[in-house]
C-alpha positions as CSV (number, residue, x, y, z in Angstrom):
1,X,25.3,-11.4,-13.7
2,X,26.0,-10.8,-10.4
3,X,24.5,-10.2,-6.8
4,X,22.4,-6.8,-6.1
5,X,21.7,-5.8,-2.3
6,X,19.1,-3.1,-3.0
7,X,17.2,-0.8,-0.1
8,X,13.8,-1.5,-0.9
9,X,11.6,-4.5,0.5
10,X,9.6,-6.3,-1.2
11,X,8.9,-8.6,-4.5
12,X,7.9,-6.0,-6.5
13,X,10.5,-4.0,-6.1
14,X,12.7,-6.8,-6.3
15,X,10.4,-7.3,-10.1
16,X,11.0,-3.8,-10.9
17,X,14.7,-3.5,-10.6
18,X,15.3,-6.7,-12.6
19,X,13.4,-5.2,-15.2
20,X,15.9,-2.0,-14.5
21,X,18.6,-3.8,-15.5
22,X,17.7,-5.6,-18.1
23,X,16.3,-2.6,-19.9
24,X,19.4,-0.5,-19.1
25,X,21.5,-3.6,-21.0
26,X,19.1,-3.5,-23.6
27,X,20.1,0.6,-24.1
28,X,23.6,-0.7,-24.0
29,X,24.3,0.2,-20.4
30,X,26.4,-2.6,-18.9
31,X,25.2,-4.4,-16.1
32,X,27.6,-3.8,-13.7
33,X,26.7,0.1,-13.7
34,X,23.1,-0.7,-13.7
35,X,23.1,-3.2,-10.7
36,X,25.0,0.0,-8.6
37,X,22.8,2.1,-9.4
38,X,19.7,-0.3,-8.2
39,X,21.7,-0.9,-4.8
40,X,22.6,3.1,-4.6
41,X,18.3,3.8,-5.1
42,X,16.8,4.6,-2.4
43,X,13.7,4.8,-3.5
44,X,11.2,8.0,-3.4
45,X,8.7,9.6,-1.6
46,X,5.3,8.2,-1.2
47,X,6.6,4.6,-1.7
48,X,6.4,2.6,0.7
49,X,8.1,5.8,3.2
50,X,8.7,5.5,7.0
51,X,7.5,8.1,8.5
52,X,8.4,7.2,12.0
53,X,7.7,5.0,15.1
54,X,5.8,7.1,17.2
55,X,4.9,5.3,20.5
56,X,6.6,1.4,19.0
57,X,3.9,1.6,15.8
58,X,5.7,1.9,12.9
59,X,4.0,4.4,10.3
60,X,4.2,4.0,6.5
61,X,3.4,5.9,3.7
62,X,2.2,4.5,0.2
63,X,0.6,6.1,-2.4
64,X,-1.2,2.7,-3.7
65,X,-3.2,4.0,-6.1
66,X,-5.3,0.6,-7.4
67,X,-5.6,-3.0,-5.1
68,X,-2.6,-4.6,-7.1
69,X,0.2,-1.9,-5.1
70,X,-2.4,-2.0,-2.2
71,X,-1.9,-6.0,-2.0
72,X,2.1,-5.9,-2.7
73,X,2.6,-3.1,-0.2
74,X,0.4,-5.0,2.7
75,X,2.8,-8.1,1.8
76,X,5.9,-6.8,1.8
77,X,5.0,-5.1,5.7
78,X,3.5,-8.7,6.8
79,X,7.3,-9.7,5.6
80,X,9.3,-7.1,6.8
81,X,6.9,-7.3,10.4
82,X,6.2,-11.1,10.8
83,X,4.3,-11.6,13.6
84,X,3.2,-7.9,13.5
85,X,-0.7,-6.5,13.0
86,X,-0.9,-4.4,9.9
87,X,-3.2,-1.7,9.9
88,X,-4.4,-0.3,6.4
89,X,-5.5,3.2,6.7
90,X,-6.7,3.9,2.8
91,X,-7.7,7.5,1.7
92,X,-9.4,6.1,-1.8
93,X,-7.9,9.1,-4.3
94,X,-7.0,8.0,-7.3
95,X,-9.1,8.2,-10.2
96,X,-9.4,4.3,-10.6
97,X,-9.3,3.7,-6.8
98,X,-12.7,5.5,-6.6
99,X,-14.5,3.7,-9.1
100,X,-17.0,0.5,-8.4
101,X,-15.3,-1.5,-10.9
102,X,-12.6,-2.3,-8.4
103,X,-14.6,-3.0,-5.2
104,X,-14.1,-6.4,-5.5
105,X,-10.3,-6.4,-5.9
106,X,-9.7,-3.9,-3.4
107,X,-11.5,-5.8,-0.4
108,X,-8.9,-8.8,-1.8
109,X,-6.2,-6.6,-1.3
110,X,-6.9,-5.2,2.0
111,X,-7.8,-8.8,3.3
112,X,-4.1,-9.0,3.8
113,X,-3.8,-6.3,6.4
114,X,-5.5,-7.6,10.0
115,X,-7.5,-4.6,9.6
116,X,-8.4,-1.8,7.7
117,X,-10.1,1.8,7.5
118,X,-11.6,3.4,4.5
119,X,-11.1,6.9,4.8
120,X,-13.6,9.6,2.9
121,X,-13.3,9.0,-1.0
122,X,-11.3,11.9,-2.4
123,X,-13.7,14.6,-4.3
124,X,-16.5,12.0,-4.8
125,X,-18.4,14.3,-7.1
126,X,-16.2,14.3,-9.9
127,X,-17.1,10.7,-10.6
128,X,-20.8,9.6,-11.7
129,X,-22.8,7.7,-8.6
130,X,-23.2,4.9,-10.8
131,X,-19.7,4.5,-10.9
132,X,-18.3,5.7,-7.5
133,X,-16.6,3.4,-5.2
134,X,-18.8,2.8,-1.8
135,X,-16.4,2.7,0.9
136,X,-18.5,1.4,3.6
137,X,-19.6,-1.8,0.9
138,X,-16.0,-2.4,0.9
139,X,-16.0,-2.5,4.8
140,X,-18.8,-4.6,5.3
141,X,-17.5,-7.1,3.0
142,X,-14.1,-6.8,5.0
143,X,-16.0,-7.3,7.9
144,X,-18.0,-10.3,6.3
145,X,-14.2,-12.0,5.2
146,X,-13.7,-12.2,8.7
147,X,-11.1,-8.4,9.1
148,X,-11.9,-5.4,11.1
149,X,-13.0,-2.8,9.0
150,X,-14.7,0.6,8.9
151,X,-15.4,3.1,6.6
152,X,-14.8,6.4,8.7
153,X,-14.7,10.2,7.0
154,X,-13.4,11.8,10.1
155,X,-9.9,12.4,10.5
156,X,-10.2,13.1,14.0
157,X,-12.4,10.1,14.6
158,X,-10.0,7.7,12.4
159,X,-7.1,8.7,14.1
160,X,-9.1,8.2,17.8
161,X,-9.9,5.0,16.4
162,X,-6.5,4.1,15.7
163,X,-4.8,5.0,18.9
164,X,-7.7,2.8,21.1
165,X,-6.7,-0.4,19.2
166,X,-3.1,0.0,17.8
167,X,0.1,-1.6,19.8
168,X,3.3,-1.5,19.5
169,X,4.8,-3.7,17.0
């Protein structure tokens, strides 16, 4: 059909405006006004969002909410940073992020970053104990995999732990 230059890294993004288009042509929308729209996106909030480069560490912003996004987003920064540490700094607060069931899922998708931190799980006591995520479980297994990892509920001591091991680039 043609040849898209679109704004957003990443595979996923590349998968979801294919899928764009061809559901636009499926409405009836031709493909030509579809592809401009995909390369005139610039995405939104939340996704994937540069916040800045304060000090050479470039800061993103992704609301991941279950270990498949967490995975693709991690990818697509190793690609668009090769040679680059990525940091993973995970506040668990979606429903399903908080859950046991994907403990096992979400240490595979943080294994892609060089290192990670669990932040506090967000309200932990709407969710039964025997089905709560345990943050510092997923750390030690992190740790165990062979990856930095803690499971800190400080924000003050998260973000002192970030800016005593964090360089530029």
């Amino acid at each position: 059909l043609g040849t898209v230059c679109m704004r957003l890294a990443g595979g996923h993004n590349v998968m979801n405006a294919l899928l764009s288009i061809a559901s636009a042509e499926l409405l009836g929308v031709p493909p030509e006004v579809s592809m401009q729209a995909v390369e005139r996106f610039h995405g939104v909030n939340r996704r994937l969002q540069r916040l800045g480069r304060p000090c050479g560490v470039f800061l993103y912003d992704d609301f991941a909410h279950h270990p498949t996004a967490v995975r693709a987003v991690l990818r697509t920064l190793k690609e668009m940073h090769p040679g680059g540490r990525i940091w993973a700094v995970l506040e668990p607060r979606s429903h399903s992020m908080r859950r046991k069931v994907f403990e096992d899922r979400l240490c595979e998708a943080l294994f892609v970053s060089d290192a990670a931190i669990i932040g506090p799980l967000y309200r932990p006591h709407a969710i039964d104990t025997t089905w709560l995520m345990d943050p510092s479980a997923v750390a030690k297994r992190l740790r165990e995999m062979g990856r930095e990892a803690w499971h800190i509920t400080d924000l003050d001591e998260i973000v002192e732990t970030l800016r005593g091991r964090v360089k530029p680039g």
